[in-house]
N, C-alpha and C positions, 0 to 999 in steps of 0.2 A: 481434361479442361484446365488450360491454364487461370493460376489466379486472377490477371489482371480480367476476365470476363465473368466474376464472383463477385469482386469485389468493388464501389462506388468510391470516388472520394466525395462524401458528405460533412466530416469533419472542417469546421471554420474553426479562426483562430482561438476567439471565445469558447470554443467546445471543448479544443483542447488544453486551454489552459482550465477548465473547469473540471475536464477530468482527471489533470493531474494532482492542481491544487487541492482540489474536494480527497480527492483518494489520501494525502500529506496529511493534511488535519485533522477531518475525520472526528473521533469523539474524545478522544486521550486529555484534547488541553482542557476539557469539562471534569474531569474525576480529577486528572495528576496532578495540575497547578501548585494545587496546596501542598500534595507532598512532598514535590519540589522546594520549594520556599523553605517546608519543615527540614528539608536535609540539608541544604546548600545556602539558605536564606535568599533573597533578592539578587544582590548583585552577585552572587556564588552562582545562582540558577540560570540571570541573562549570559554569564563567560560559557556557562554549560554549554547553552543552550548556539553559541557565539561560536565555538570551540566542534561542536558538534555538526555544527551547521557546513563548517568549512571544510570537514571532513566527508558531507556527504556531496558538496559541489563537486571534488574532484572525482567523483564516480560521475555525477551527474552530466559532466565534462567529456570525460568518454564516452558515456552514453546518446548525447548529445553528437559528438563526431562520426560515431559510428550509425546512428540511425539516419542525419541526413547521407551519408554517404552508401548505405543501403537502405531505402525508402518501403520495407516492406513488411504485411503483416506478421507477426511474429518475430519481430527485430532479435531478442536472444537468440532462437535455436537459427538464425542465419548468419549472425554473427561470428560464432564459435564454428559450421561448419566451412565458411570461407577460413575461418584463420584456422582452429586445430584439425579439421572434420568433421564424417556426421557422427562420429561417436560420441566425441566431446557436444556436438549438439543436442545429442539426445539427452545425454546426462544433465548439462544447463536446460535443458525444456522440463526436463522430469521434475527438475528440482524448483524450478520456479513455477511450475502447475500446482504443488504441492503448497509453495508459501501463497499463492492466491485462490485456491480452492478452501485456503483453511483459514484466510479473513472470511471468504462469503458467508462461511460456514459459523464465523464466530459472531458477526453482525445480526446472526437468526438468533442467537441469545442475546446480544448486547439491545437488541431492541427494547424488547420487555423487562429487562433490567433497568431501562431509564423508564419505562411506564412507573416501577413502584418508586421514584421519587415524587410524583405526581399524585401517583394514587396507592398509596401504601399497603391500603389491606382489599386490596382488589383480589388475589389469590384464591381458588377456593379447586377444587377436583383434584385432590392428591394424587399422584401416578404412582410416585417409585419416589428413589435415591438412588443418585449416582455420584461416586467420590465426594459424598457428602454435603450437596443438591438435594433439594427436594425439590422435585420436578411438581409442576402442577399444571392441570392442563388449560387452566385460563393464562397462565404463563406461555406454557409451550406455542398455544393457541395464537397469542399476538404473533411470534416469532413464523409462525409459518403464513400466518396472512401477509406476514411482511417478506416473506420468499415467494410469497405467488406474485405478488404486484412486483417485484423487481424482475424476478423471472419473464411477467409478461411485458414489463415495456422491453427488455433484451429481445425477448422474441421478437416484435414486432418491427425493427431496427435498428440500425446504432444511431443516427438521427434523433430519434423519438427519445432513448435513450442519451444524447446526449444533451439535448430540450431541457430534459429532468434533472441532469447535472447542473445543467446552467440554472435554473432556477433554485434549487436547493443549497446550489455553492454563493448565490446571493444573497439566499434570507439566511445563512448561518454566518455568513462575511460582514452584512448590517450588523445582528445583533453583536458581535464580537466587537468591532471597529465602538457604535457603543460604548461600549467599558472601555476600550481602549483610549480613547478620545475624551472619556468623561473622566476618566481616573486620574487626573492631574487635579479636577477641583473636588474630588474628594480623598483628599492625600491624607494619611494619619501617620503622624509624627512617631508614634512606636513604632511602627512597621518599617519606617523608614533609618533609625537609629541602629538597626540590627543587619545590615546588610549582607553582611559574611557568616558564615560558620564553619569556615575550616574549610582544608583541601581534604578530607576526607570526603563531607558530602560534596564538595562537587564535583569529585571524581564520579561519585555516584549517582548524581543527575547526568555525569558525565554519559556514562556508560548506557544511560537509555533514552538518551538524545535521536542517536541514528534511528534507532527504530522506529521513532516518531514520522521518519522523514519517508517513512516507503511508502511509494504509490507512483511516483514521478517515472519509473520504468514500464509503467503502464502504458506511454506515449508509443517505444518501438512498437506494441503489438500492435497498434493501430496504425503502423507506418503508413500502410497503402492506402488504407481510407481518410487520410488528412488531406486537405485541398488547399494547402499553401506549396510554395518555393520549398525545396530541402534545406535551401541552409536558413529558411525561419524555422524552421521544425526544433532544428537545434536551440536556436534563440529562444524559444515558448519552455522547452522542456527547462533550460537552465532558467530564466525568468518564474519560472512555477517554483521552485525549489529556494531560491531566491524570496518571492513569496512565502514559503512557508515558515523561512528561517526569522525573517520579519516579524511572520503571524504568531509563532512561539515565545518570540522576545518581548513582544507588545503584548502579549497578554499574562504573560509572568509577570511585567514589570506594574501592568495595569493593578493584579490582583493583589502583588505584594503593597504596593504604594498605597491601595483604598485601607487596606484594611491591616490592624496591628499584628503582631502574632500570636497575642493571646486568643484573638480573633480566629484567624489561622488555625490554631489547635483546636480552640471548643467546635470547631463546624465540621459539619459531614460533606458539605460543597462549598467549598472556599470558593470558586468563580462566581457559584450560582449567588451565593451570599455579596458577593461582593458587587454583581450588577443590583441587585435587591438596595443594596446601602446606596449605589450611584443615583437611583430610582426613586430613593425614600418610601420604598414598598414592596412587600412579600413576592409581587406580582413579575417581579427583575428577573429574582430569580426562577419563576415557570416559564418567562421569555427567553433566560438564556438557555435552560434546558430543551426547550422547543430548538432553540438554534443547534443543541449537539443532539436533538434528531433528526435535524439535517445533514450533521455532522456522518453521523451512520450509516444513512443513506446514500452519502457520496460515495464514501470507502466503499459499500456495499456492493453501488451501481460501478463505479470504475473497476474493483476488482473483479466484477463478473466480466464485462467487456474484457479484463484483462486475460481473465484462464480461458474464457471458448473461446477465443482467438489463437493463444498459444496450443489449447488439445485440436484446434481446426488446422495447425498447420503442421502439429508432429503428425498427425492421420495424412497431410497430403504429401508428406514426406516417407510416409511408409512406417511411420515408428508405431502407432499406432493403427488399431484398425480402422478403413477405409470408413465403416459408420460415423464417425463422428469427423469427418470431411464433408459431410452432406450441406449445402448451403439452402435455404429456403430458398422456392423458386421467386415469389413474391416481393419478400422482406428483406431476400438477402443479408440473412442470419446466420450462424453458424448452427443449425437450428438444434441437432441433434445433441454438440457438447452443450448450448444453452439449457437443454432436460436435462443432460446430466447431471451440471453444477446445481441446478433449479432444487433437481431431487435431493440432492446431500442437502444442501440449506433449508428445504424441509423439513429432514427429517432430524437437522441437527440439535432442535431447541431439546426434543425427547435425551437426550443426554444430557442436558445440566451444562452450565457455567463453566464446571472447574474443568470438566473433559473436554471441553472446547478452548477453554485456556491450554494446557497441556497439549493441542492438536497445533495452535496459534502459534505455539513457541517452538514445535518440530518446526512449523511451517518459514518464521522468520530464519531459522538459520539453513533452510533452505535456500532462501532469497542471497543471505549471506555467500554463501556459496555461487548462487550467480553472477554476484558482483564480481568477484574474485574470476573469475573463470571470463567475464566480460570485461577485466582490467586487463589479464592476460594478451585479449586477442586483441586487444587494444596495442600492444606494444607488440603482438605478433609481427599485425598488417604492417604496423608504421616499418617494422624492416621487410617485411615478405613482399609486400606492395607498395612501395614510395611513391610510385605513380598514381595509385592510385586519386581515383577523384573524390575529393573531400570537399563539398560547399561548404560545410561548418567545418572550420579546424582549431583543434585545440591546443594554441601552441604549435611551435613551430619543430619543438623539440618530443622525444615521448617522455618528456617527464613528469607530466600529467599524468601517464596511465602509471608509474610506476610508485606517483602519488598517493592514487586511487589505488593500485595493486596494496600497497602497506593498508592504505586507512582500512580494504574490509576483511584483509589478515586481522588485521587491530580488534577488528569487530567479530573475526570467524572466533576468536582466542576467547571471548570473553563466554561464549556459551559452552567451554571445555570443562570437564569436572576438576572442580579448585578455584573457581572464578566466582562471582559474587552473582552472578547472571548468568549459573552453567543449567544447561538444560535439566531437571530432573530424574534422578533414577528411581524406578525402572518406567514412568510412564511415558516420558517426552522421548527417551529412548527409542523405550519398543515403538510410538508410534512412526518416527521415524526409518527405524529397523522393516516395519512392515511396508511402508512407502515404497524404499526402496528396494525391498525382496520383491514387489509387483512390478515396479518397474525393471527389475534385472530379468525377469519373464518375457514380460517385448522386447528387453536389450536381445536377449539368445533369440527369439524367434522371431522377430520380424526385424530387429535393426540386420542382422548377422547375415540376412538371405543375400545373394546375388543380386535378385530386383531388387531390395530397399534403395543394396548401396548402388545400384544403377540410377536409382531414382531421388537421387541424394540432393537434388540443385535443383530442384522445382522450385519455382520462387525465390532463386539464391541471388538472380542477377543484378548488380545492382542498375538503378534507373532503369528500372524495366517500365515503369508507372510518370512517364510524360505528360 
């Protein structure tokens, strides 16, 4: 059964700009703020963040060209088998299943980590320790309530699910814009005397700028289910990103401007503190934390949309087994990678914090890696296919994609051993090592068969989806 009678286009504009933007933001500008400010100071953290920012449009750029120009689900692994083949598709699918199965997975503990800002000595049914976690099971407990209810509104449809985006990328957009908005009249002269701190920190805000920015590649997987023009698709993806670079700037510039640096140091949540001073009350700060658990929620609900969509289309491509191709007859769901992902984010709070950190950071430079492998085919096509039909184009020249190709070289480099931001040895490693030893097992037996590669262009065409 061909995709296009799977799948609906239900996605509107607003849907998809909610599920990019929500997945971009996310929880990060709620914890890091301050310790950005601590390292780079104010105007050190906006060039970061400035600097950063422009560095992830030119992916976002290609990614942008290449989805309106093939409009389908799973925009990576079709991308890369038009331009290298399905080899290189399976390897960019593997590798970006990996960097979204292991947000889902670390949202199921970042939940209940923003409960004990709220309610601090809520804990109580010790489990275990894991890399030096103590798991507990009223902890683990929220994290998995919070995978059932995302798990069910995915099941249910991408509609439904993206209903939930749009609402939750609103009430955490209010409360931010808020501080944003208010932080001019409550400016504090220390905070503002210190602007700079050297180009060391903000080399070092520098360097975890990008990562802030992932989620916006969530768009290709839902190519076919978007219900606009192809060359708006482009337009929404680059305007999301766009968005987020804004949302980053404004709310550094907010947090550093309200409040001094002394301020800054003595706080445990410089944001949440500093909506609380905007407010003239304690109460600022349990609003803005409400607003980064919306924040969580977005990333959460975008990132699942984002893996069962890419494991529902390496299964119909043969790379995977045909199980997780299965579409609900109803809901038209990818129903079966939706349990999958559902179970891992389940059962992921029982591991602790720090092992889902270590899983997060194999998983980003996975993504990494996609990029790079997505800048490639990006300057493939532009020679292989000139003709090719592009509504979005990016430039007239490829020097966009070769742009993009440096900037996530720039960004593969920085999690190499010797970097200030290198993956971990031996956990981030091995998790990575085991990834892709699983994934080298469907490479040998199902990419390598005669039917795979006969089957290699299901859904490759582009404008198949009129």
């Amino acid at each position: 059964m061909k995709e296009k009678q799977r799948t609906e286009k239900v996605l509107s504009r607003i849907d998809v700009l909610a599920l990019a933007f929500g997945a971009m933001i996310g929880w990060g500008w709620v914890v890091l703020t301050g310790e950005w400010i601590r390292q780079a100071g104010l105007l050190g953290s906006v060039l970061a963040f400035v600097g950063g920012g422009i560095m992830v449009l030119f992916v976002g750029l290609v990614y942008s060209e290449l989805t309106a120009a093939m409009p389908q689900t799973g925009g990576v692994s079709v991308f890369l088998d038009r331009a290298l083949g399905y080899r290189w598709s399976f390897i960019a699918s593997w590798a970006i299943a990996l960097g979204y199965i292991s947000v889902v997975a670390f949202e199921a503990v970042a939940l209940p980590t923003v409960i004990d800002y709220i309610f601090p000595d809520y804990q109580s049914g010790f489990l275990w320790q894991v890399a030096g976690w103590d798991v507990y099971l009223s902890w683990a407990g929220i994290g998995m309530a919070g995978s059932v209810f995302v798990t069910w509104i995915n099941y249910r449809g991408l509609k439904q699910a993206a209903v939930f985006q749009v609402i939750c990328t609103t009430m955490l957009t209010i409360i931010g814009l808020v501080l944003i908005i208010g932080s001019p009249f409550t400016a504090s002269p220390e905070g503002i005397s210190a602007p700079f701190a050297g180009m060391t920190g903000l080399f070092g805000v520098l360097i975890m700028t990008p990562f802030m920015f992932v989620g916006f590649d969530v768009i290709p997987q839902t190519a076919a289910e978007i219900n606009l023009p192809f060359k708006q698709i482009g337009k929404v993806l680059i305007l999301s990103v766009s968005m987020a670079v804004v949302w980053y700037v404004g709310i550094v510039y907010a947090v550093g401007h309200s409040m001094s640096m002394e301020d800054i140091n003595r706080s445990v949540l410089p944001t949440a503190d500093a909506l609380a001073t905007l407010l003239g009350s304690p109460w600022g700060g349990t609003l803005l934390i409400i607003g980064g658990i919306g924040g969580i929620l977005t990333s959460w609900n975008a990132f699942f949309v984002g893996g069962s969509r890419i494991l529902y289309v390496m299964a119909q491509k043969r790379m995977l087994p045909a199980f997780f191709g299965r579409f609900h007859p109803k809901y038209n769901t990818p129903v079966n990678a939706i349990l999958l992902i559902g179970a891992i984010s389940f059962i992921a709070p029982l591991f602790g914090r720090q092992a889902l950190l270590w899983l997060t950071n194999a998983g980003s430079f996975s993504i990494v890696m996609t990029y790079i492998l997505v800048s490639v085919s990006f300057v493939v096509l532009r020679k292989k296919e000139p003709g090719m039909i592009r509504p979005f184009r990016a430039g007239k020249s490829s020097w966009i994609g070769y742009g993009a190709l440096l900037s996530s070289l720039c960004l593969g480099i920085l999690y190499l051993p010797g970097m200030p931001s290198s993956l971990r040895w031996p956990y981030e490693w091995i998790m990575l090592l085991l990834w892709w030893l699983a994934g080298l097992y469907y490479f040998v037996r199902l990419c390598g068969s005669k039917k795979s590669l006969g089957n290699r262009r299901i859904g490759a065409e582009p404008h198949d989806y009129t």
